[in-house]
Legacy VTK file of the C-alpha trace (Angstrom):
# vtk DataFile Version 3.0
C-alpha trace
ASCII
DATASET POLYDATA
POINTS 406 float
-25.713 -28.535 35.696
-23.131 -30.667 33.974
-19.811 -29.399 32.871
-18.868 -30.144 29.015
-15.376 -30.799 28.950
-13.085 -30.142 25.791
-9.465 -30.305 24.820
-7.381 -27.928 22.806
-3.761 -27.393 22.116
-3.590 -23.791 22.576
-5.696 -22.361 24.882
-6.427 -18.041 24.589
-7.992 -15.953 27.073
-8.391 -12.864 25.661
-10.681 -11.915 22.209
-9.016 -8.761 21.281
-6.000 -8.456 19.003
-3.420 -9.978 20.685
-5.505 -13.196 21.105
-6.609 -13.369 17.446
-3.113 -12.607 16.324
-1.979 -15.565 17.826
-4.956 -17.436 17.062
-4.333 -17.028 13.174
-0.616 -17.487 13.657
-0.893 -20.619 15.448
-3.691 -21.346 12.744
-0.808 -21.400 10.305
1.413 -23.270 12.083
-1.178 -26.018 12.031
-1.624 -26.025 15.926
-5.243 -25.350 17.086
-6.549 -23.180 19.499
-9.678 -21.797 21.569
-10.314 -18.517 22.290
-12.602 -17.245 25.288
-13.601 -13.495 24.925
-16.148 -12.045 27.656
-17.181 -8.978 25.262
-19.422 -9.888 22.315
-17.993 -9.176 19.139
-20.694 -6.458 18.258
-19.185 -4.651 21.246
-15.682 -5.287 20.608
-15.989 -4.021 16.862
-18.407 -1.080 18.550
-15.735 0.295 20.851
-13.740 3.193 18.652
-10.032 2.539 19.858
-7.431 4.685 17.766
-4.292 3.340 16.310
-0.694 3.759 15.108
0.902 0.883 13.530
4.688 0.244 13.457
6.076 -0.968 9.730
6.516 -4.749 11.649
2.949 -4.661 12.731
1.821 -3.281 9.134
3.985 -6.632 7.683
1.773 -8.769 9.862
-0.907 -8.025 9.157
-0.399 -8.081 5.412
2.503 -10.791 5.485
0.218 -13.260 7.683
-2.262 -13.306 5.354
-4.926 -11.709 7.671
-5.870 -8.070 5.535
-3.932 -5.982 3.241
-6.770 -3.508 4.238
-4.438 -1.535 6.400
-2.290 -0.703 3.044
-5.614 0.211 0.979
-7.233 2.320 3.571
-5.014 2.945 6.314
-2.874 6.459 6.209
0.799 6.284 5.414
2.644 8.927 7.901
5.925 9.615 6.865
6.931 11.625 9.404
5.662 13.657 12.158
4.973 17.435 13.247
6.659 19.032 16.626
5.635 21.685 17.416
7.755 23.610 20.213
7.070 27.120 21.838
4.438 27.775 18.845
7.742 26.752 15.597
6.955 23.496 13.790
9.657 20.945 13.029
8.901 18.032 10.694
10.638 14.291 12.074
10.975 12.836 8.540
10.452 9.234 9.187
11.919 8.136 6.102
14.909 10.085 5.832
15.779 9.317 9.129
14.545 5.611 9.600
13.759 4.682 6.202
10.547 3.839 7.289
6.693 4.925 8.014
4.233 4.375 10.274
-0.138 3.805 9.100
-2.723 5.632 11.249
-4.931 2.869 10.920
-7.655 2.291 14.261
-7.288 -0.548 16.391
-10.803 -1.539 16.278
-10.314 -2.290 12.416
-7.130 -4.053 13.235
-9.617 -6.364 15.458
-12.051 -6.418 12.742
-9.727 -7.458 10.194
-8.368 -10.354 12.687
-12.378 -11.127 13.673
-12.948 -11.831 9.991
-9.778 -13.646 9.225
-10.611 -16.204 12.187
-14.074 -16.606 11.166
-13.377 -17.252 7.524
-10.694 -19.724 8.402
-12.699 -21.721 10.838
-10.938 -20.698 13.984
-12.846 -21.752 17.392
-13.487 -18.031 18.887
-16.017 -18.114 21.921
-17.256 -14.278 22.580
-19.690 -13.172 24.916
-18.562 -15.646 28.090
-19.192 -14.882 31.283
-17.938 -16.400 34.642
-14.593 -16.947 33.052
-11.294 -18.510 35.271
-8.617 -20.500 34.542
-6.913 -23.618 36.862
-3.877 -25.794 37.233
-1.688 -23.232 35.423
1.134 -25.248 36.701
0.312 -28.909 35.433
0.270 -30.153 32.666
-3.019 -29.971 31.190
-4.101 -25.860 32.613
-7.691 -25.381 32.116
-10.116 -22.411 31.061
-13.358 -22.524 32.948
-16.404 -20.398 31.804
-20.300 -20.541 30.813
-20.997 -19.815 27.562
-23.882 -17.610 26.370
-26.587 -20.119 27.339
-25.252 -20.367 30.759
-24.154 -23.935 29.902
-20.669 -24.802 31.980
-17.971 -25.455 29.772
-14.040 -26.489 30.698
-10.823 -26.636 27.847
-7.915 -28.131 28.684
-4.750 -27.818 27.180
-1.354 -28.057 27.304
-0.497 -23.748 26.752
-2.714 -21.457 27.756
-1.864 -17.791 26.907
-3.506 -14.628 28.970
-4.669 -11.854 26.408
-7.197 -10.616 28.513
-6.413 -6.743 29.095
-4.944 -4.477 31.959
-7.700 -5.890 33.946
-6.125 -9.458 33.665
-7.552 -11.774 35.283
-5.005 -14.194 34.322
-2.025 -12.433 35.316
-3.264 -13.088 39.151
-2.393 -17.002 38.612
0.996 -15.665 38.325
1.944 -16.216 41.673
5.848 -15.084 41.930
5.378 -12.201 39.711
7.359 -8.659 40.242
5.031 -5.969 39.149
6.638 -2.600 37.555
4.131 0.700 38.007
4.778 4.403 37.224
1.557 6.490 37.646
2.177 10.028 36.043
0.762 13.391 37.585
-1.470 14.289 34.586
-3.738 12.901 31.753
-5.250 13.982 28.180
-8.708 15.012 27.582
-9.335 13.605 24.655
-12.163 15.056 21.671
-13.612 13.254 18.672
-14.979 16.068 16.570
-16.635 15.980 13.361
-14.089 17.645 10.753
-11.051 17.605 8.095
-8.188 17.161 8.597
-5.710 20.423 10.091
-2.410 18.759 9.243
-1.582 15.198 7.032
0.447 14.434 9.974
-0.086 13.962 13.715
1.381 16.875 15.599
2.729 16.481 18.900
3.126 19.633 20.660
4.479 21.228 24.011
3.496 24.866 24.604
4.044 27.142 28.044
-0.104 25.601 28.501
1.111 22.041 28.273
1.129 19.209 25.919
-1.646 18.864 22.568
-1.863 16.057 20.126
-3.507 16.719 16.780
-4.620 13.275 15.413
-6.714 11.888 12.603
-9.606 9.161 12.666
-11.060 9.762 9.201
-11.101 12.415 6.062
-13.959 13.915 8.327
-13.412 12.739 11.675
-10.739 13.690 14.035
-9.185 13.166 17.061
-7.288 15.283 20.041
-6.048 15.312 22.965
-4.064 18.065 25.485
-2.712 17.761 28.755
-5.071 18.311 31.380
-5.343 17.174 35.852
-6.051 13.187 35.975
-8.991 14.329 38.599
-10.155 16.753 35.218
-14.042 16.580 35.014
-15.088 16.208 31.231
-18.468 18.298 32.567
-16.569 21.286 33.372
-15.331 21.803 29.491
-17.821 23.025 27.101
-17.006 22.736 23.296
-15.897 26.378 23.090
-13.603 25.665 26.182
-12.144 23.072 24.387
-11.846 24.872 21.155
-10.403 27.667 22.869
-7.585 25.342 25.075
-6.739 23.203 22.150
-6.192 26.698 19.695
-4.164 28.173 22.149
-1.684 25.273 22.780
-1.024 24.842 18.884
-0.742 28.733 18.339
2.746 30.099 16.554
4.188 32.429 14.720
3.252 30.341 11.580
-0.173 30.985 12.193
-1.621 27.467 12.330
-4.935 26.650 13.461
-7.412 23.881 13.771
-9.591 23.097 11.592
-13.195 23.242 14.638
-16.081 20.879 14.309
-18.835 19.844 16.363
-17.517 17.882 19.261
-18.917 13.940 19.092
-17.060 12.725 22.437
-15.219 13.877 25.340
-13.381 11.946 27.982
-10.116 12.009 30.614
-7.782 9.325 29.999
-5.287 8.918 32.801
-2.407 7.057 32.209
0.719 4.637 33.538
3.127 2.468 32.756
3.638 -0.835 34.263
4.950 -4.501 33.667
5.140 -7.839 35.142
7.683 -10.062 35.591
8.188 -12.982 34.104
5.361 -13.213 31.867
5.243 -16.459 32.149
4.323 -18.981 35.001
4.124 -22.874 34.576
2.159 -23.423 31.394
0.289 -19.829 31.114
2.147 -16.692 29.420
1.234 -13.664 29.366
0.396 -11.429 26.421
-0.283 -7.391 25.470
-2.224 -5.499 28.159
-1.997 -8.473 30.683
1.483 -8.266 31.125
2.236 -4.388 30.405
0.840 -1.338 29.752
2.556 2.176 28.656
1.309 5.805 27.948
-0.167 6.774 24.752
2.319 8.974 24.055
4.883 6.717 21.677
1.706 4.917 20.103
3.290 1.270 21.303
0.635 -0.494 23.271
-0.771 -2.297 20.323
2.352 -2.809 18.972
4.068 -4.449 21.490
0.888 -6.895 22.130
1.550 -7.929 18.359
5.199 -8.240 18.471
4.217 -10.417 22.013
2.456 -13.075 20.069
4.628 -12.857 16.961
7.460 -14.234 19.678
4.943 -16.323 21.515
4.112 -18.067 18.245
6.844 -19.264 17.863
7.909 -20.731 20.843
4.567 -22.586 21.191
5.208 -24.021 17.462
8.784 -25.033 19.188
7.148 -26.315 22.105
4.612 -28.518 20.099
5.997 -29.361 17.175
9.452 -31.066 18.689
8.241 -31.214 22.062
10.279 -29.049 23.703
9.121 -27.767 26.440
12.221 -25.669 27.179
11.063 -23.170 24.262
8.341 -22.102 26.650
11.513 -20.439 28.938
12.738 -18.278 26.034
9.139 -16.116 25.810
9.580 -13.791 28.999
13.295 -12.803 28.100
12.725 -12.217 24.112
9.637 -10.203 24.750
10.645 -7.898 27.844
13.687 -6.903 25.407
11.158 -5.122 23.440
9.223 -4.125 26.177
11.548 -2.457 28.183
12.676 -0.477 24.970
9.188 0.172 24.728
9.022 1.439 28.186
11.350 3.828 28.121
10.711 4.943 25.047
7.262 5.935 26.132
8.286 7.143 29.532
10.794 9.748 27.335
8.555 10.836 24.587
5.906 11.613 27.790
8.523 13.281 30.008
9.432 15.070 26.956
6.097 16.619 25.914
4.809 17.428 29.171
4.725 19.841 31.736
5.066 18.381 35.343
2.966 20.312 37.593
5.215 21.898 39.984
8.376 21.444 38.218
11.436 23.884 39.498
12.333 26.322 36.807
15.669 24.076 36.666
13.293 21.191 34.969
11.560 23.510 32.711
14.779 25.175 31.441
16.483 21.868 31.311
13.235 20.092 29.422
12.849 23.036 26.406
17.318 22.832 25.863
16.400 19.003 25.171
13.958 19.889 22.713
16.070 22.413 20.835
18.293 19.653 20.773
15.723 16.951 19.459
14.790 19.334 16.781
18.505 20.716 15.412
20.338 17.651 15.851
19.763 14.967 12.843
20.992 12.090 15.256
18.118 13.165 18.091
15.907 13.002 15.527
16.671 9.910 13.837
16.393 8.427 17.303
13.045 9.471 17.590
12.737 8.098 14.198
13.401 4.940 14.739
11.875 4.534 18.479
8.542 5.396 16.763
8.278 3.434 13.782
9.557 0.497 15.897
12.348 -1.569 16.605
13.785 -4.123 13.595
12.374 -7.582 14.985
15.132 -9.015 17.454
16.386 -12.526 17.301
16.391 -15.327 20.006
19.761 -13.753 21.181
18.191 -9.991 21.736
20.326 -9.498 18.399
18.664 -7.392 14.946
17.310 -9.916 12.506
15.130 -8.007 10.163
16.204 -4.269 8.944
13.478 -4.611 6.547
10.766 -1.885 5.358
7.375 -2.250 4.301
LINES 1 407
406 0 1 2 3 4 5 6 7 8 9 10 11 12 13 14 15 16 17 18 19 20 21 22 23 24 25 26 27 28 29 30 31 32 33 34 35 36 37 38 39 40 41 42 43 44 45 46 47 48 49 50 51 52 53 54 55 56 57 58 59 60 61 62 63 64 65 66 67 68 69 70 71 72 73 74 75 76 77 78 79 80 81 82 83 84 85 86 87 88 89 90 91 92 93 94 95 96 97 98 99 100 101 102 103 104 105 106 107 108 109 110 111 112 113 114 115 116 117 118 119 120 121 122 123 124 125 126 127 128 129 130 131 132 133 134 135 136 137 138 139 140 141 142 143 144 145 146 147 148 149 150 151 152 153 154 155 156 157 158 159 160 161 162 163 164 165 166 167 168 169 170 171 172 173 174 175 176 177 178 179 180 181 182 183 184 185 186 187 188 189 190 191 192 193 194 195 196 197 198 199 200 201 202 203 204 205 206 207 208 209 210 211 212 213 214 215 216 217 218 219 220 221 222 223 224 225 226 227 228 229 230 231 232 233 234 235 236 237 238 239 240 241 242 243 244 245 246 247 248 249 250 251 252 253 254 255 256 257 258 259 260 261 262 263 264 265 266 267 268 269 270 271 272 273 274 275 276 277 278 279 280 281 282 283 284 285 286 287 288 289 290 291 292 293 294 295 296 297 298 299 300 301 302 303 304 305 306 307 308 309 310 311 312 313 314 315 316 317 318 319 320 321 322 323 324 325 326 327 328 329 330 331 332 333 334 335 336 337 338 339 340 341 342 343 344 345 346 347 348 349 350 351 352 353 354 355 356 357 358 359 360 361 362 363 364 365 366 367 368 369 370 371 372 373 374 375 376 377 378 379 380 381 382 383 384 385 386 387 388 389 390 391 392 393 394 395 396 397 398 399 400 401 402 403 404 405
């Protein structure tokens, strides 16, 4: 069977977020692109994926011109709950960052993107299969794949950008890369359950029993999570087991409770951190997932793919518009600034929460005086604070540029 071939400026593996964000930025710019995606979009949009939003990612969003849906049904969190030995604290965002995050699921963020390319014409291929890339080093890189008819198609371009997930396929072509891994010695069972809301605010909390985080999806749907073994098996939990756990780590002298429902899902997620380095090689760089991934514990892994391709953007509008390929060099130090802020911020709010399984009594002791600390101290707060809602934007030079609030 013959191969169609194609040119593009821009080429994007990777249909999620991060590759429609820069999609529609580069849209913008005037500079077009292709996307490859090997999910559908039905199962894309299908896939419930929860989501915090930094105020920089809310601006996107909004600012870009792709939805202002975020701001008219998204939840405004001001602050969060920490719960410590059974005594809530409140982290007032705004008082101590002057800003807020929006509970607002990534799987709308996607749909919001989806809908933005589609009505503005942008060239998004989903449901691929047999998808590779080639000659990441030349000139003109190429994505190979066969689209849903099993017809063989090939895009050259001169950038092509890896979006494609911590199962990358792209990030293999990077052939000098330095790869960064932490695995951690536990994981969160996570529940969906059909019910209203117990707090307006997440709650994060670390008990003698471990970690529990108290989430929202909807008005009636909810989300949590506690600490439980990586090898945990979601068939040895029944719903008053879970109840039961998931009471008992909250518990205080306040006398809070959960609000119980009937449990819709149930599932382990294990978790890690890791990057690569650089995240770029030749002509291809590296976005989101592909080039790092952190724990779910300081809500940043969307984030940080959207603040990837907010940089990337504009290096390949640098790179195109005056030709300067030397633009392309500035993407792997601006991003991994944020990423390795990112990292540790993750790695601390994780360390924080939960209890290492065989920790010395030294750790324990040592863990629960940093806490009391976190919680009394309006400077551990703040930093907190402003770890969470994320990061003013940095400048070429690593340097603040935007202090900004939405």
């Amino acid at each position: 069977m013959s191969r169609t071939v194609s040119r593009t400026t821009v080429g994007i593996v990777g249909g999620g977020p991060a590759g429609l964000m820069l999609s529609h930025l580069l849209h913008l710019a005037g500079i077009e692109s292709v996307v490859i995606e090997t999910r559908t979009r039905e199962e894309i949009g299908e896939s419930q994926r929860a989501g915090i939003l930094e105020r920089d990612s809310v601006r996107l969003l909004v600012d870009s011109g792709v939805s202002d849906r975020v701001l008219r049904e998204g939840h405004e969190h001001r602050g969060i709950q920490l719960r410590v030995g059974g005594v809530g604290h409140r982290i007032d965002f705004q008082e101590l960052a002057g800003a807020s995050t929006w509970l607002y699921p990534q799987t709308d963020v996607f749909l919001d993107l989806a809908e933005a390319r589609a009505r503005d014409g942008g060239d998004v291929r989903y449901g691929v299969g047999e998808s590779s890339v080639a000659d990441v080093t030349s000139d003109r890189p190429a994505m190979l794949f066969t689209d849903a008819g099993g017809r063989d198609h090939e895009v050259r371009c001169d950038v092509l950008v890896g979006a494609d997930g911590s199962r990358s396929m792209t990030r293999h072509s990077v052939t000098d890369r330095q790869e960064y891994f932490r695995r951690y010695p536990f994981a969160w069972f996570g529940i969906l359950c059909a019910a209203p809301p117990s707090c307006d605010e997440l709650v994060y909390t670390r008990s003698d029993r471990g970690f529990a985080l108290i989430s929202r999806r909807t008005d009636t749907m909810q989300r949590m999570y506690f600490q439980c073994a990586p090898d945990e098996s979601v068939a040895d939990w029944s719903d008053d087991r879970v109840w039961a756990e998931l009471q008992a780590r909250v518990a205080g002298e306040d006398g809070f409770t959960l609000i119980e429902g009937p449990i819709i899902a149930k599932t382990v997620l294990p978790f890690r951190s890791y990057v690569c380095e650089p995240m770029r090689h030749g002509n291809l760089l590296l976005a989101g997932d592909a080039a790092h991934t952190v724990p779910p514990t300081g809500a940043k892994g969307l984030n940080l793919a959207l603040a990837d391709v907010r940089v990337l953007a504009e290096v390949i509008e640098r790179a195109v518009r005056k030709a300067d390929r030397s633009a392309l060099d500035h993407y792997t130090p601006r991003a991994l600034n944020r990423v390795w802020r990112a990292q540790h911020f993750s790695y601390w709010m994780t360390t924080l929460l939960h209890r290492t399984p065989g920790a010395p009594p030294f750790d324990e002791r040592r863990q629960l005086g940093e806490l009391a600390h976190l919680v009394t101290s309006r400077t551990a707060s703040a930093l907190l604070a402003e770890g969470y809602t994320g990061w003013p934007r940095f400048g070429r030079d690593g340097g603040v540029t935007d202090t900004g609030r939405v």
